[in-house]
VOMARVEX-692029 format. One record per residue (C-alpha): x, y, z. Coordinates in steps of 0.25 Angstrom, whole numbers, always signed. Example, Ala and Ser with C-alpha at 12.3 -4.5 7.8 and 13.67 -1.06 7.14 Angstrom:
REM residues 2
px->+49, py->-18, pz->+31 .
px->+55, py->-4, pz->+29 .
REM end
This chain:
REM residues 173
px->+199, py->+937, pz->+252 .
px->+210, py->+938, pz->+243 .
px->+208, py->+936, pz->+228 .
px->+215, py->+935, pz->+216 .
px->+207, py->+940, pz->+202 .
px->+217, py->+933, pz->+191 .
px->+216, py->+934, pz->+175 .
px->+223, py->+923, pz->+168 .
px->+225, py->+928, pz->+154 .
px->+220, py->+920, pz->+140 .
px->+233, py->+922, pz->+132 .
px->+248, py->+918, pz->+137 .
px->+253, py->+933, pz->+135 .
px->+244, py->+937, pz->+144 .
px->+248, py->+939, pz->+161 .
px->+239, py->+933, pz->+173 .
px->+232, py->+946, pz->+179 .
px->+230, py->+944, pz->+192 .
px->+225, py->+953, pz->+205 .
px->+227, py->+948, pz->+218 .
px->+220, py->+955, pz->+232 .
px->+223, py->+952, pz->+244 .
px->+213, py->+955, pz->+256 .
px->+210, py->+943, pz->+265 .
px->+219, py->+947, pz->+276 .
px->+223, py->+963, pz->+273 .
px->+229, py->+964, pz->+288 .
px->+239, py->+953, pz->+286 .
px->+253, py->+959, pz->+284 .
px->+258, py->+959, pz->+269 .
px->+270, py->+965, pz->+262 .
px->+267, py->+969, pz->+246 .
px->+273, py->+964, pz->+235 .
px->+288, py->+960, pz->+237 .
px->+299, py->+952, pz->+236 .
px->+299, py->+947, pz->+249 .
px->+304, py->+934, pz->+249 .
px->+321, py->+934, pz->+247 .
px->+319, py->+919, pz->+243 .
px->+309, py->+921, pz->+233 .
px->+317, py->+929, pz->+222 .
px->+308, py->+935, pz->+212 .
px->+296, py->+936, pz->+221 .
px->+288, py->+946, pz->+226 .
px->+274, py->+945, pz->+233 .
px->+265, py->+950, pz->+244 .
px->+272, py->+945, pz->+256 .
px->+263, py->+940, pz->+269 .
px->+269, py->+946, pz->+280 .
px->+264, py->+935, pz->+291 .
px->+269, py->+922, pz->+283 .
px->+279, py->+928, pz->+274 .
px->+272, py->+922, pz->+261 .
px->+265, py->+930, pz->+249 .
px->+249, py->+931, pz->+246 .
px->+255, py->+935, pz->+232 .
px->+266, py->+932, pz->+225 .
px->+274, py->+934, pz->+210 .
px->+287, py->+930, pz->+204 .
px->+286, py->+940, pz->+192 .
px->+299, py->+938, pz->+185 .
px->+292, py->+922, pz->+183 .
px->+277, py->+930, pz->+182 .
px->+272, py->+920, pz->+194 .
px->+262, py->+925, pz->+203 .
px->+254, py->+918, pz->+215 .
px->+245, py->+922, pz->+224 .
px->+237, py->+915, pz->+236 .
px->+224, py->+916, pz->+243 .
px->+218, py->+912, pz->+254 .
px->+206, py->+900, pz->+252 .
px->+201, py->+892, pz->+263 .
px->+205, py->+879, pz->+267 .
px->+212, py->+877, pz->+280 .
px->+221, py->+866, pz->+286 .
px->+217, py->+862, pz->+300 .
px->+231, py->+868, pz->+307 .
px->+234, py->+878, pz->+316 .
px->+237, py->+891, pz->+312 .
px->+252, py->+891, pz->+313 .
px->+254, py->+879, pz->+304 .
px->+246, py->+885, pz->+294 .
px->+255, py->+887, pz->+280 .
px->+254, py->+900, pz->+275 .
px->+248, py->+903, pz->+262 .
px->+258, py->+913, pz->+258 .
px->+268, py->+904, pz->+253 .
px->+261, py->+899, pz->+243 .
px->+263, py->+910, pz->+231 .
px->+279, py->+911, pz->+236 .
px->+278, py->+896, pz->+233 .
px->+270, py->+895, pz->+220 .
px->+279, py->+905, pz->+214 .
px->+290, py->+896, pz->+219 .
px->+284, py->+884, pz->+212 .
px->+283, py->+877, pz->+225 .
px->+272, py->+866, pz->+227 .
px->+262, py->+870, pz->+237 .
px->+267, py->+864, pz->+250 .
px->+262, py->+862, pz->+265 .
px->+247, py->+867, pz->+260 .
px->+241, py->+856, pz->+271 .
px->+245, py->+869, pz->+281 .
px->+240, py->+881, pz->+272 .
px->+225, py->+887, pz->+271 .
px->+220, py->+886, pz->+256 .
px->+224, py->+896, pz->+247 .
px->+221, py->+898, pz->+231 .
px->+236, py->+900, pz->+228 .
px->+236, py->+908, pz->+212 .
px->+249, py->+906, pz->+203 .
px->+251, py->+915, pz->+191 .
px->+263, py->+910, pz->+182 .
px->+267, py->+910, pz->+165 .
px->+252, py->+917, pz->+162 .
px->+242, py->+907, pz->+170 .
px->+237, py->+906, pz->+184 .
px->+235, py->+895, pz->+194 .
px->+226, py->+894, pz->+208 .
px->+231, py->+882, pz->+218 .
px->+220, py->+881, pz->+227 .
px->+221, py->+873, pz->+242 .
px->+208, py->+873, pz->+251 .
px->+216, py->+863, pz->+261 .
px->+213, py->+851, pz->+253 .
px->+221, py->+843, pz->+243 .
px->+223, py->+845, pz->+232 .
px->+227, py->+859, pz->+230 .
px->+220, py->+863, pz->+216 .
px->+227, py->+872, pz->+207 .
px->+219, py->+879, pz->+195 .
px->+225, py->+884, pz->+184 .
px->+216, py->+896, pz->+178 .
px->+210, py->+899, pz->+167 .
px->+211, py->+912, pz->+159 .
px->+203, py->+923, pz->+164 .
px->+201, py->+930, pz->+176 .
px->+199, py->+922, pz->+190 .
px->+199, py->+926, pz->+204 .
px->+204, py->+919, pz->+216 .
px->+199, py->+920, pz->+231 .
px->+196, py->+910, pz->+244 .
px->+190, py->+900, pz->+232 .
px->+192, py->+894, pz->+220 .
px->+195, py->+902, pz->+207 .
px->+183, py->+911, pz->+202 .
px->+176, py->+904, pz->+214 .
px->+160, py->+909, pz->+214 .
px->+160, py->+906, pz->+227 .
px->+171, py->+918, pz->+230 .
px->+161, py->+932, pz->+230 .
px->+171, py->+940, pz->+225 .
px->+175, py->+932, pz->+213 .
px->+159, py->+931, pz->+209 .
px->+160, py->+946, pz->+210 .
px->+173, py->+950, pz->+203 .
px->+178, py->+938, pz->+194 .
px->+171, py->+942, pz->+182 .
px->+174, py->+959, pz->+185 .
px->+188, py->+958, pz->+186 .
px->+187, py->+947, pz->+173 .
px->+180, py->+958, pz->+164 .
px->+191, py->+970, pz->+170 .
px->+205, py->+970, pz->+165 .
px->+216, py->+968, pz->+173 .
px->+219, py->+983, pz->+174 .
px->+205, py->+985, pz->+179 .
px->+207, py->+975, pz->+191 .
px->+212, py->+984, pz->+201 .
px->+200, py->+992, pz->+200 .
px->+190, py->+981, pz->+200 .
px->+198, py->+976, pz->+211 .
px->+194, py->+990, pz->+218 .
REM end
């Protein structure tokens, strides 16, 4: 499942630290980081080969990152009417409302701009619910954020809050 650890900082001079994995479907064909969208000046990301979206995506001359998730939540429509998922950090970047979702599988959707973060959650259900978070550190998979009901946040939420941000990859390892 893929997850996202996130540390929002206490001070405005402070940046949003964030470590994103990506390991739900690894044989699903991926370009890394790069400005593949001509349209999209100023963007780079990891472009999905299939749907031509991004799981990840940042505008760093802005400092805007987002970055989608797979949560459940399913419309009741056939596979080839489905809206793909990876539009939506190429359009939160964009600031483009979150259309067509009634065709989308739920998603936890993260957006990083001016120092602070926000989650917009969809399960197939309206209303869509956006959290903004708080200072300190979070993590994000299929769930809710710091969901106890996700294994691996019970188990690493509190390790990677104690690490520092340089000690991350290695905890992540």
């Amino acid at each position: 499942m893929c997850t996202v650890i996130i540390r929002i900082p206490h001070g405005d001079d402070e940046p949003v630290q964030l470590l994103a994995v990506r390991d739900e479907d690894p044989g699903r064909a991926w370009d890394p980081l790069g400005a593949w969208w001509p349209d999209r000046p100023g963007v780079v990301g990891v472009r999905d080969r299939r749907s031509g979206g991004a799981w990840l995506a940042a505008e760093p001359a802005m400092g805007r990152l987002a970055v989608v998730l797979n949560r459940e939540g399913e419309p009741d429509l056939p596979d080839e009417r489905i809206r793909t998922r990876g539009a939506l950090p190429l359009d939160a970047l964009a600031h483009r409302p979150l259309d067509g979702l009634e065709r989308m599988r739920g998603f936890n959707l993260v957006t990083i701009a001016a120092g602070s973060a926000e989650v917009t959650s969809w399960t197939g259900s309206v209303p869509v619910e956006t959290t903004t978070l708080a200072p300190g550190t979070h993590m994000l998979a299929h769930d809710d954020v710091d969901d106890p009901r996700t294994a691996r946040i019970i188990a690493w939420r509190e390790e990677f809050a104690r690490a520092s941000f340089d000690e991350w990859p290695a905890l992540l390892a």
